[in-house]
C-alpha positions in Angstrom: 64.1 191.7 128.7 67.1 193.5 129.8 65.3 196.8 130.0 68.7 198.2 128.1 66.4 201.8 126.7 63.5 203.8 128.0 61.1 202.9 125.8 58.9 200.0 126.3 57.5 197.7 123.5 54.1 196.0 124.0 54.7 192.3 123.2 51.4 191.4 122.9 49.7 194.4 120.8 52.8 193.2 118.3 52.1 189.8 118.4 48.4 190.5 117.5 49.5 192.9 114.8 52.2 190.4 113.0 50.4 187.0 112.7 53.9 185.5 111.4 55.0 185.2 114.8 52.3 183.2 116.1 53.5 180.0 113.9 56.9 180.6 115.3 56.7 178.1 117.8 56.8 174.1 118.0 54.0 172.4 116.4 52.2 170.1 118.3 52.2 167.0 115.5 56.2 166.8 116.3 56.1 166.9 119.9 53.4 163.9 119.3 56.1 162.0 116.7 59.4 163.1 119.3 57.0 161.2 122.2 56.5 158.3 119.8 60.0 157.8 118.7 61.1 158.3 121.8 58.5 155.4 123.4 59.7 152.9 120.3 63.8 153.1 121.1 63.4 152.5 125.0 60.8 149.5 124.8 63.7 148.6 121.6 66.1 149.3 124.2 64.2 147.3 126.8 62.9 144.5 124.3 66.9 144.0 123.3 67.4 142.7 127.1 64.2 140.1 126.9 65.8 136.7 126.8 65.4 134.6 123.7 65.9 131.1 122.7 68.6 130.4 120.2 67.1 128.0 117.8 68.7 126.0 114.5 66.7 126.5 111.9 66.0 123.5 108.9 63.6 122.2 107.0 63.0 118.5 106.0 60.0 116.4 105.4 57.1 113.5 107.4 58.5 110.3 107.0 58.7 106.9 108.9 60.6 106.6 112.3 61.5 102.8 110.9 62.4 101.8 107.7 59.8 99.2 107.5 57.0 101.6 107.8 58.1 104.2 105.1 56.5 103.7 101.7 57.9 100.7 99.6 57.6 99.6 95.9 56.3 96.0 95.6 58.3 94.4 92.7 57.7 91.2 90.9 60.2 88.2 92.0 60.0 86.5 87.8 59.1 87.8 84.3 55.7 87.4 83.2 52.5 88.7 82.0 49.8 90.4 83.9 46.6 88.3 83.7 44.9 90.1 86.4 44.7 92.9 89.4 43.0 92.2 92.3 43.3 95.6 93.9 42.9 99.3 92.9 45.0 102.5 93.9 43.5 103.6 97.7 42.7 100.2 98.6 43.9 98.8 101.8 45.1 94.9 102.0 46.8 92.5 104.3 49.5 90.7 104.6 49.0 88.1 102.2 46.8 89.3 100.0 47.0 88.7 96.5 47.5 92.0 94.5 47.9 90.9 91.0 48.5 87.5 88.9 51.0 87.2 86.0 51.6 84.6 83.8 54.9 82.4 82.5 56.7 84.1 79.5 59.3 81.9 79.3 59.5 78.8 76.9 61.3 76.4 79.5 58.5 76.7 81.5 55.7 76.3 79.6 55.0 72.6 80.4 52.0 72.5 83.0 53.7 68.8 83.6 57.0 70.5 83.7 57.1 69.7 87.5 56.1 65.9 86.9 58.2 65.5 84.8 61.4 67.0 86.5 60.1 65.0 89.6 60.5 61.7 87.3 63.7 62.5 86.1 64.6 63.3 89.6 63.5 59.4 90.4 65.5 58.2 87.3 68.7 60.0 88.7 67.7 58.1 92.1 67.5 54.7 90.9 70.7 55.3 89.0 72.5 56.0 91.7 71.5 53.4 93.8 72.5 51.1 90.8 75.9 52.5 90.5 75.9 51.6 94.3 75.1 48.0 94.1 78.0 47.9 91.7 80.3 49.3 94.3 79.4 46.8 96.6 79.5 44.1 94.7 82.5 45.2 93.9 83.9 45.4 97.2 82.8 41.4 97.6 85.0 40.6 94.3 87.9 42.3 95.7 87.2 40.5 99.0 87.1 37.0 97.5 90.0 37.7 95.1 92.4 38.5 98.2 91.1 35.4 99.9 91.9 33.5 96.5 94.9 35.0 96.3 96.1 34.1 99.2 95.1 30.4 98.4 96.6 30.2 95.2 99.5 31.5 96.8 99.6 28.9 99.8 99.6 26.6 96.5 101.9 27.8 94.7 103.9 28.5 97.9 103.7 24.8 98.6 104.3 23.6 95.3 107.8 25.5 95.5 108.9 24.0 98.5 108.0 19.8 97.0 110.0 21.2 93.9 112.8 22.3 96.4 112.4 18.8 98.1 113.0 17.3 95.1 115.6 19.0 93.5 117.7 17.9 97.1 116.5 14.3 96.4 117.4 13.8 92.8 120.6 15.7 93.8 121.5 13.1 96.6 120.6 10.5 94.1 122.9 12.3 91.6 126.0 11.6 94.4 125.1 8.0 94.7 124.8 7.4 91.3 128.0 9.1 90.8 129.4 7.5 93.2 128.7 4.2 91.8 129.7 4.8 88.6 133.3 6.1 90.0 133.4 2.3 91.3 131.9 0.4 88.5 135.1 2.1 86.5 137.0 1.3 88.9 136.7 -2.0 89.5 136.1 -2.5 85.4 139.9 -1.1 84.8 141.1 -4.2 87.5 138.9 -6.6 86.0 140.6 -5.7 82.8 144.0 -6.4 84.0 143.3 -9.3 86.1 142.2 -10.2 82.5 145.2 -10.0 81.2 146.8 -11.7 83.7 144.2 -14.4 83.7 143.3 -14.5 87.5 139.4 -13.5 86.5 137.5 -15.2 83.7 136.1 -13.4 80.5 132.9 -13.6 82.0 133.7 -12.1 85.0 135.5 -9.2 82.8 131.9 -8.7 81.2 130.0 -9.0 84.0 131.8 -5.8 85.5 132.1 -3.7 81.9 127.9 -4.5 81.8 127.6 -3.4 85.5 129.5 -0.3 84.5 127.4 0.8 81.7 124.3 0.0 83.7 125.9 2.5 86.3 126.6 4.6 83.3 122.8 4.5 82.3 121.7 5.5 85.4 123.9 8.5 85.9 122.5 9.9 82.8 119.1 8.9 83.8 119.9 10.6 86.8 121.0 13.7 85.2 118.3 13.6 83.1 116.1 13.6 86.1 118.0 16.5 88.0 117.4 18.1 85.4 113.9 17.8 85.1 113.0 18.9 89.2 115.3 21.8 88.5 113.4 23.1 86.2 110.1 22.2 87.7 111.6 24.2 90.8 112.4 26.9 88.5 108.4 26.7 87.0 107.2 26.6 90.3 109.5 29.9 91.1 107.6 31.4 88.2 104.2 30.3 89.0 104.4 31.5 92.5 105.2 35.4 90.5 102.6 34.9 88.2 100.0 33.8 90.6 100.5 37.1 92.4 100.5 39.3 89.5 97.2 37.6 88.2 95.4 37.8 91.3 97.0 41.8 91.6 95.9 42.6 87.9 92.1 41.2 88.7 92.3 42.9 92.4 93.4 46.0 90.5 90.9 45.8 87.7 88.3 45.5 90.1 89.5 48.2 92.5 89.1 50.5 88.7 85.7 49.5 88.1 84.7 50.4 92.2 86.3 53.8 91.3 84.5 54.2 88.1 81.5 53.6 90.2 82.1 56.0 92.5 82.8 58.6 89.8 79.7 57.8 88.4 77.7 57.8 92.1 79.4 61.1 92.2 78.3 62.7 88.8 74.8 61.4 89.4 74.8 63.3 92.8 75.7 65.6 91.0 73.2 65.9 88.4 70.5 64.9 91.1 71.5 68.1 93.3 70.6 69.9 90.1 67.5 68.4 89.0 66.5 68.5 93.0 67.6 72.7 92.7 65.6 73.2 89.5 62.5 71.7 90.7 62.3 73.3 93.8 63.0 76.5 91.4 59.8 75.8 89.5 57.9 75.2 92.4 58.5 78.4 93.8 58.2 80.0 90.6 55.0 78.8 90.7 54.4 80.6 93.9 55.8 83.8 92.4 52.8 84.0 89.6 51.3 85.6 92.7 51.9 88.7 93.6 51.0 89.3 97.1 51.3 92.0 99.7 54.1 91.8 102.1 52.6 93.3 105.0 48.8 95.7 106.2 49.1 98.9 104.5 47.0 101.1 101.5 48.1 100.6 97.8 49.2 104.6 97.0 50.2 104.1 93.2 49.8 101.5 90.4 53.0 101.9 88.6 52.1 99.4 85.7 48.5 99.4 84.4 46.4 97.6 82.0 46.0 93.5 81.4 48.3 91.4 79.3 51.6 94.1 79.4 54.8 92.1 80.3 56.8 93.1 83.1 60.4 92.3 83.5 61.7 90.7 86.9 62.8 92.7 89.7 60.2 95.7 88.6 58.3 98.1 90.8 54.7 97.0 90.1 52.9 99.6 92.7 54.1 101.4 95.7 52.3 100.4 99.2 52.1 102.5 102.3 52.2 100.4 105.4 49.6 101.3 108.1 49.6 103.2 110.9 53.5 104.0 110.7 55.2 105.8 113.3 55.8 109.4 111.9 59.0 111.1 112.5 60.6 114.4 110.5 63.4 114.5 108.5 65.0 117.6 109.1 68.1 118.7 107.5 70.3 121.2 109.8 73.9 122.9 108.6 77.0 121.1 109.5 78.4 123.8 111.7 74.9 123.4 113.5 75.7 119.8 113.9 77.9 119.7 117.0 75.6 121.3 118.7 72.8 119.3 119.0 72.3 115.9 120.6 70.3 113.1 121.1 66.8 114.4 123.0 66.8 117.7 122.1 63.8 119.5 122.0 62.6 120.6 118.5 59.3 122.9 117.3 57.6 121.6 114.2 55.4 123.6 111.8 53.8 121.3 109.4 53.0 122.7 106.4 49.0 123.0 105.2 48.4 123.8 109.8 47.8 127.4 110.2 50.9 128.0 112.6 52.3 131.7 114.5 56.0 130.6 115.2 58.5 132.9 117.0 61.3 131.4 117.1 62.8 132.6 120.1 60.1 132.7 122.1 58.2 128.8 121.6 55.9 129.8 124.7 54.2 132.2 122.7 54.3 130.6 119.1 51.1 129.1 117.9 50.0 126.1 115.7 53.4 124.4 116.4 54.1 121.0 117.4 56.5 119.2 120.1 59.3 116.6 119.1 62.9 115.4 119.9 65.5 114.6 118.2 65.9 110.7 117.9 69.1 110.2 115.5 71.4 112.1 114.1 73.1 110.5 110.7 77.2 110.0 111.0 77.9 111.1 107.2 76.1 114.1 105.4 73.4 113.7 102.4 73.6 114.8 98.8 73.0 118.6 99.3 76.3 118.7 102.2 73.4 118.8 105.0 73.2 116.5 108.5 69.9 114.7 108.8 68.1 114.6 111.9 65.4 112.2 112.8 62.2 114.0 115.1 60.2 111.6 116.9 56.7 112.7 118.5 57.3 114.3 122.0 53.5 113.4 124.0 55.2 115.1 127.3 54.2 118.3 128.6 51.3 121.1 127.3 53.1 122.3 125.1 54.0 119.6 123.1 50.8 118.4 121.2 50.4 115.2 119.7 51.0 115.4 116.2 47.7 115.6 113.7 45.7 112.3 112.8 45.9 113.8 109.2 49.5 114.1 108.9 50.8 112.4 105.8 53.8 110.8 104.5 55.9 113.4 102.7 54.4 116.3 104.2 56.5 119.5 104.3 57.9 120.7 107.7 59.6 124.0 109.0 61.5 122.8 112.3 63.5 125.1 115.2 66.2 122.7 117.5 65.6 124.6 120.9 68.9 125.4 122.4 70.1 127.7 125.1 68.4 131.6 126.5 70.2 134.2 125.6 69.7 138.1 125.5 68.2 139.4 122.4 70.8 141.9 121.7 73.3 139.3 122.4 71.4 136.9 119.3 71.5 140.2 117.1 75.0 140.7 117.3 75.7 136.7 116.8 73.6 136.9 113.9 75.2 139.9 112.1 78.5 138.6 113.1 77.8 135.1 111.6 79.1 133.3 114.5 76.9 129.9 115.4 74.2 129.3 118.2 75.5 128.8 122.0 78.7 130.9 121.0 78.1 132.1 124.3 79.1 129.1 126.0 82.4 128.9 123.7 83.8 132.4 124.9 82.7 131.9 128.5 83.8 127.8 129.3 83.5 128.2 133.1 79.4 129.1 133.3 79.2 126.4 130.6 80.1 123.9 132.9 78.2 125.4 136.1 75.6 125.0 133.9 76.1 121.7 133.2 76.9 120.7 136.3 73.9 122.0 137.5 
């Protein structure tokens, strides 16, 4: 009061006379909601300096870590008609063991002899073959013995040329002589003739030498004659000597024909044997595929034909067969700008679907009902929906990363977190509202990046 006149006021007989003034101060339900609000923004403000763990968040599905393991639909390898099944949807069978039985559909294999009879047919190719083989060799001996006869006949002929030769040279030597004679037969006729005249020789003696020149005159025809004759016997033995080679070549020839024929035929029946050989062995096995057996231990899941006597076509998914005891891994499907920053071996938090789970994201230490795993491969090209697919293997080291429930089944939904790097909380709010990726951090500050690393 700054005691300004000289009349005092009593404050408190006022106060009791005006009641207004007694609700004139601060309440205390605010001072309680000013303490509050006050408490929540400094443990905010503290809480936003906590460090949390950026995650990637994706969801996937249980499946097989190898491809052998995951579920498979048994198909049947030919046509045919179910006869029987030998197993019902839950059961569990071996390798081996028959599943169901179908029968033959087809016409061409109706036969039950079918495979007797191809075999016979088989052994008539066989026996044909060998035939055509015997031919071929026998063959080869009749080309052998007509070269060796060829060369004989030629020798022959070859011989027979050279006495025709001979003898041409004779009768032409005897020719000369004969000619010879004759030119002195004439000779000493025409003196004979005019000694004649003259009478120093007798008539006699004139005829003597006329007779002695138509003898010589005889004999150079005769002679001729015979030149004649070994000329052209020389010129038939020529000829012989030709056609004696073109015989023997047109048999050799011939022969060498029919040993190709026969190997044409050797070939063809090969041929056809290879074929007959292929489609037995193709019955056989068909036989084999009548039964339908299980490829490997596992439980039968689904029956995807039912009923006895339905055809099924070849190639079709009869049931679908779960192996046993496959290794379970997660399919989890991440964001390609999450890709490039995870790696082979990173740490991942799991929350299966149908386990009661408390998951924080940020904080794994503290999340509940969560299980352990690491990332095993990481596909090179996206899937259908423009996603990266991780594969999580089981990860049995450490507490916190439990072994992943007996029950767990193939197909099972899953919520997973890819562990990455500690970073404040504030710092995470303002990556998320600013839409950049995780570890963004380490892209505007390189330097403790690579400290880190190094470390």
């Amino acid at each position: 009061m700054l005691n300004l006149s000289n009349h005092r006021v009593n404050v408190p007989s006022i106060e009791k006379e005006v009641n207004s003034l007694n609700t004139l101060h601060s309440p205390k339900t605010a001072k309680i909601v000013y303490r509050w609000i006050s408490g929540i923004v400094i443990g905010l403000l503290l809480v936003m300096f906590l460090p949390w763990q950026q995650n990637i968040n994706g969801k996937g599905y249980v499946t097989a870590l190898t491809p052998q393991d995951r579920p498979q639909n048994i198909q049947n390898a030919v046509a045919g008609q179910i006869l029987r099944w030998n197993v019902r949807e839950g059961d569990y069978v071996k390798k081996g063991d028959t599943i169901l039985v179908i029968t033959e559909i087809k016409d061409d294999y109706f036969d039950p002899q079918v495979l007797v009879r191809t075999q016979e047919q088989i052994q008539a190719k066989i026996d044909g073959i060998a035939a055509y083989k015997a031919k071929i060799e026998a063959t080869d001996n009749q080309i052998s013995a007509l070269r060796q006869g060829l060369q004989f006949s030629l020798e022959k002929a070859r011989n027979k040329l050279i006495q025709a030769q001979m003898k041409v040279r004779s009768d032409s030597a005897d020719m000369v002589a004969v000619n010879r004679n004759l030119q002195i037969a004439k000779e000493r006729l025409d003196r004979a003739e005019v000694m004649y005249k003259e009478g120093t020789i007798s008539l006699v003696d004139a005829e003597t030498r006329r007779l002695k020149f138509q003898e010589d005159q005889a004999k150079m025809v005769a002679q001729t004659q015979k030149l004649s004759i070994s000329r052209n016997e020389l010129i038939n033995a020529r000829i012989e000597l030709s056609s004696v080679e073109a015989d023997y070549r047109k048999d050799i020839a011939k022969a060498f024909s029919d040993r190709s024929t026969a190997l044409s035929s050797v070939a063809d029946g090969e041929s056809e044997l290879s074929k007959l050989q292929n489609k037995y062995e193709n019955i056989r096995i068909r036989r084999d595929q009548y039964v339908v057996r299980s490829p490997q231990d596992g439980y039968v899941v689904k029956s995807l034909k039912a009923g006895i006597g339905e055809t099924i076509k070849e190639g079709e998914s009869i049931i679908t067969l779960q192996p046993r005891q496959p290794e379970l891994a997660v399919e989890l499907y991440v964001k390609a700008m999450d890709l490039s920053l995870i790696n082979p071996g990173r740490h991942v938090r799991l929350e299966f679907d149908g386990w009661p789970a408390l998951q924080f994201s940020g904080w794994p230490g503290t999340s509940v009902g969560t299980f352990g795993g690491t990332v095993a491969i990481i596909d090179r090209v996206n899937s259908k929906n423009g996603q990266y697919r991780l594969l999580i293997r089981s990860d049995h080291t450490g507490n916190e990363n439990e072994q992943w429930p007996d029950q767990l089944r193939i197909g099972s939904g899953v919520n997973g977190f890819v562990m990455l790097k500690d970073v404040p909380i504030w710092w995470e709010i303002w990556r998320q509202l600013n839409g950049f990726p995780p570890d963004y951090l380490a892209d505007i500050y390189p330097e403790e990046g690579e400290k880190e690393a190094k470390k």
